[in-house]
Residue frames as qw, qx, qy, qz and C-alpha x, y, z in Angstrom:
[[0.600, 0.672, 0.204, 0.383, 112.40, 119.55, 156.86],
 [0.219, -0.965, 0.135, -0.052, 113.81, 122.55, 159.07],
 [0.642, -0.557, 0.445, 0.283, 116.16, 120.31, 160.90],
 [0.834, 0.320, 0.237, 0.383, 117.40, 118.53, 157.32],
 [0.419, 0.841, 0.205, 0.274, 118.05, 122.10, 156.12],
 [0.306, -0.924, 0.116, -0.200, 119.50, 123.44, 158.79],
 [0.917, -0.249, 0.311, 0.007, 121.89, 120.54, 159.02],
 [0.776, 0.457, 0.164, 0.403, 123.01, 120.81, 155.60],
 [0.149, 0.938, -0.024, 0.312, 123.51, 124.36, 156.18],
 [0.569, -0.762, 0.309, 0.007, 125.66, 124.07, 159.43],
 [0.778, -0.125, 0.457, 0.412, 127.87, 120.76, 157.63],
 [0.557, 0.623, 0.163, 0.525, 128.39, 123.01, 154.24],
 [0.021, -0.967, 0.098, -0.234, 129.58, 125.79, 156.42],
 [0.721, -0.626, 0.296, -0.040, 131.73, 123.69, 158.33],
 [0.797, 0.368, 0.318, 0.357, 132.99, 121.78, 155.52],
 [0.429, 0.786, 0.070, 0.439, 134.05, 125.33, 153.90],
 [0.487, -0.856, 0.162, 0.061, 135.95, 126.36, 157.24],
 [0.846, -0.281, 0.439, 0.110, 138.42, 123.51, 156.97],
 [0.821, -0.084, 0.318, 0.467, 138.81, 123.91, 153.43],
 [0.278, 0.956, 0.069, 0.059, 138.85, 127.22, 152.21],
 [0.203, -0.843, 0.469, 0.172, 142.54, 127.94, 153.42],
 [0.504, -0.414, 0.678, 0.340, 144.05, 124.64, 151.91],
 [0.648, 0.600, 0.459, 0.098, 141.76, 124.74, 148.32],
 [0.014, -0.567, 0.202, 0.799, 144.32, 127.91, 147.02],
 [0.432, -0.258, 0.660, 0.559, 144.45, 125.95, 143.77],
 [0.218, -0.192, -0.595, -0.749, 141.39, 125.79, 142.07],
 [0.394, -0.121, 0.167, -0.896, 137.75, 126.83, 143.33],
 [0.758, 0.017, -0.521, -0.392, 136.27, 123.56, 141.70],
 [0.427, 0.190, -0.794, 0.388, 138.24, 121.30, 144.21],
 [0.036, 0.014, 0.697, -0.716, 136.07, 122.91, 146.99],
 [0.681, 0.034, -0.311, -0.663, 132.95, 122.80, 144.95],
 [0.593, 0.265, -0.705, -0.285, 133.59, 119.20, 145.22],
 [0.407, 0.031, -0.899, 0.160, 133.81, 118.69, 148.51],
 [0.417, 0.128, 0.403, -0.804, 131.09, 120.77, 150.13],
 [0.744, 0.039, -0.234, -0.625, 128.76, 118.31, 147.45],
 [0.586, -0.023, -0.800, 0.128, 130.33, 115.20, 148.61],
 [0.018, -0.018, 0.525, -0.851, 129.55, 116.49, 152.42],
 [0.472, 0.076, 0.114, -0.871, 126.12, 117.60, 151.38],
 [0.770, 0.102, -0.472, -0.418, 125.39, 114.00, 149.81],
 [0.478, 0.051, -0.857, 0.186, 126.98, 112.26, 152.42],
 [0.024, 0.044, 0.579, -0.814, 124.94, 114.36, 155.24],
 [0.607, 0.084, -0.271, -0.742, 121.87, 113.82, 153.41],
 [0.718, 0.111, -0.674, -0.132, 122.31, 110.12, 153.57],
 [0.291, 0.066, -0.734, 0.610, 122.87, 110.00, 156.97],
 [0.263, 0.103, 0.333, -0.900, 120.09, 112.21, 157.51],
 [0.679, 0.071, -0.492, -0.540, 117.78, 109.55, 155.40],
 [0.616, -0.111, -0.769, 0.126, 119.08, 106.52, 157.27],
 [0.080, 0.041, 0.440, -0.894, 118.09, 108.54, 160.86],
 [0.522, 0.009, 0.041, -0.852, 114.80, 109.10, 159.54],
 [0.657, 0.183, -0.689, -0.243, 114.40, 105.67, 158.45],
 [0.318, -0.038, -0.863, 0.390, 115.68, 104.00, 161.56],
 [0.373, 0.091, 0.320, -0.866, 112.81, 106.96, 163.64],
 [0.540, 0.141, -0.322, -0.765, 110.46, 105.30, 161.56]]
């Protein structure tokens, strides 16, 4: 559960590096893609656990 968290936490920061300087336009835009990140690193982080299993 640590790692999962810790995972998200590292890809939503990373995610917000990249686009914070080119989102000027509207805040939502980066809303959008730190949740598409967080759902796609989530899913990854399901199929991992799966395959461990």
């Amino acid at each position: 559960m640590t790692k999962k968290f810790l995972t998200l936490a590292a890809i939503a920061i990373f995610t917000l590096s990249f686009s914070s300087c080119r989102e000027k336009t509207t805040g939502e835009k980066v809303g959008n893609a730190v949740e598409n990140a967080v759902d796609d690193v989530e899913d990854a982080v399901d199929d991992v656990e799966d395959a461990v299993d």
